[in-house]
N, C-alpha and C positions, 0 to 999 in steps of 0.2 A: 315513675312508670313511663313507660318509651310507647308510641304509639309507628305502626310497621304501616307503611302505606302501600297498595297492592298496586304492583302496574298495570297500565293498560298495552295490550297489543298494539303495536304497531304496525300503522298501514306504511308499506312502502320503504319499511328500515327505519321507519322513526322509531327516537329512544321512546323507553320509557321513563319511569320516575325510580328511583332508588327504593331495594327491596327485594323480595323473595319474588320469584320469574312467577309469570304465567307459562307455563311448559305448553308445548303446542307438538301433538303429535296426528297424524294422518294416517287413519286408515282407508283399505282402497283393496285390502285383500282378505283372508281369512273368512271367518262366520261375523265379522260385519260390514261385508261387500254386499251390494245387492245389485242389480241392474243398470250400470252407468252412473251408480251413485256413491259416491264416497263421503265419509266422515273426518273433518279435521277437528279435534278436541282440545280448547280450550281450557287448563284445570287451572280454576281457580280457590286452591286451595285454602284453608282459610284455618282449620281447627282438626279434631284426629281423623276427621273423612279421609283427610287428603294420604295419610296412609293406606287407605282401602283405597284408594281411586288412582292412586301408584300402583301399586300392585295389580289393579286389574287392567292399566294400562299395560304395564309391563308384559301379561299373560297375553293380552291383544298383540302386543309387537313379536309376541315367540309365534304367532301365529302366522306372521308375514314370510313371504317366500323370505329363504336368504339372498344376500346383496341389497335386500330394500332398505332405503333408508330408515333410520327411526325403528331398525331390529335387533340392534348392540352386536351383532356380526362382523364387524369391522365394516362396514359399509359406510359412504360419507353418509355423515350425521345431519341431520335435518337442521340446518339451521336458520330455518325460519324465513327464508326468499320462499318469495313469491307471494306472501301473506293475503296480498291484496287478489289475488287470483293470476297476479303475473305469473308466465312461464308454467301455466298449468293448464290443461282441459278443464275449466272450471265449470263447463256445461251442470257437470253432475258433482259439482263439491260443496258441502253444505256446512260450514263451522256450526261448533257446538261448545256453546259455553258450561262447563263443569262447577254449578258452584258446590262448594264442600264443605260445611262448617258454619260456624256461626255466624252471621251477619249481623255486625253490629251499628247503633248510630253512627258512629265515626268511620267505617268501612264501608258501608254504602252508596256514597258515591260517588268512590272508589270503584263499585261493582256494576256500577252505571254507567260508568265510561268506560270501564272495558269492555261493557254491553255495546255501547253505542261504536266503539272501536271498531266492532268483530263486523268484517265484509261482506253482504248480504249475498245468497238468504245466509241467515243464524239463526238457529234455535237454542235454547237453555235445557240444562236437567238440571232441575235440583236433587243431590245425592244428602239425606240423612237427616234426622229428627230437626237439626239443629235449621238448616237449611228449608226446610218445608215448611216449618211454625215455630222456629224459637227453641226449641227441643226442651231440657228441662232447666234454660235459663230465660222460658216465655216469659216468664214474668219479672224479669231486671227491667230495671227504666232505662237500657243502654241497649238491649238487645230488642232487634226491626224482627217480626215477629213473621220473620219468613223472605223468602227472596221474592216472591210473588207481589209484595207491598212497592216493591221497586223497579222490579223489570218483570216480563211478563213467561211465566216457567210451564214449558210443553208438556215434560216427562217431569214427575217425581217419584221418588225414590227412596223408600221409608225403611227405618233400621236405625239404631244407636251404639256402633255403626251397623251401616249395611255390608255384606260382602262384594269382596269383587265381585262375585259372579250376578250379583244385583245390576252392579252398574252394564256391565256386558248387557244385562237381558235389558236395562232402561235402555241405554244404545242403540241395540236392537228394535227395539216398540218404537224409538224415535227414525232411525232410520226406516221400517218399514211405512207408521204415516206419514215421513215427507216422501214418499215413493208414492205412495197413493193421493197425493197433493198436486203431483206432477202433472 
């Protein structure tokens, strides 16, 4: 049995560790734009969330004008400059870590340091059963019995799985109370 270790984002261009990407995409238009404030989303995929939180990522990038980056239009593709808030209005940019899936002992702190990685301010969602409390492997001696045990999650997000259109509307709830935080 092979154990898969998760990257953490890097600040600045730094690598990561060998493994399945943390995908980082930015929103900044559409119906999760809000006043000066943009979302950069972190998915930290982990188990079948990460298929619903593709997908509803994807439906958030059809929503972006064309030529934006990060909208599969042919437009240059995001590839992750700036992370640190270089080369952006970062007044109103607020990273958002996606966790998705089951967090397991050996995964967590893995998920801590991409926590601890992500460029302040960061917020967390946890997206699906598995991710909020363990889902229906709460009680394995190998599975952290939520991402909350680890790092500290704003928005959660219940469903096994949940639909995209879950994760839109936690996105939403979180982008509206960090606008009201402001």
């Amino acid at each position: 049995m092979a154990a898969v270790d998760l990257p953490v984002p890097g600040r600045s261009g730094g690598t990561a560790a060998a493994g399945p990407s943390v995908a980082a995409t930015a929103f900044s238009a559409g119906d999760l734009s809000a006043a000066g404030l943009s979302l950069r989303v972190f998915d930290a995929g982990l188990a079948c969330c990460a298929v619903e939180v593709s997908a509803a990522l994807r439906r958030c990038a059809e929503l972006l004008p064309e030529g934006t980056p990060g909208r599969g239009d042919g437009a240059a593709p995001d590839d992750g400059a700036g992370l640190d808030g270089s080369g952006l209005d970062g007044s109103g940019l607020v990273n958002v870590l996606v966790v998705a899936g089951t967090v397991t002992d050996k995964l967590a702190p893995l998920v801590l340091a991409a926590y601890r990685d992500l460029p302040e301010p960061r917020r967390v969602l946890s997206f699906g059963a598995c991710s909020n409390s363990g889902g229906p492997y709460w009680d394995s001696y190998c599975v952290t019995k939520g991402a909350d045990q680890i790092i500290p999650v704003d928005v959660y997000v219940p469903g096994c799985p949940p639909r995209p259109e879950a994760l839109l509307a936690g996105l939403r709830l979180l982008r509206d109370t960090t606008g009201e935080q402001r």
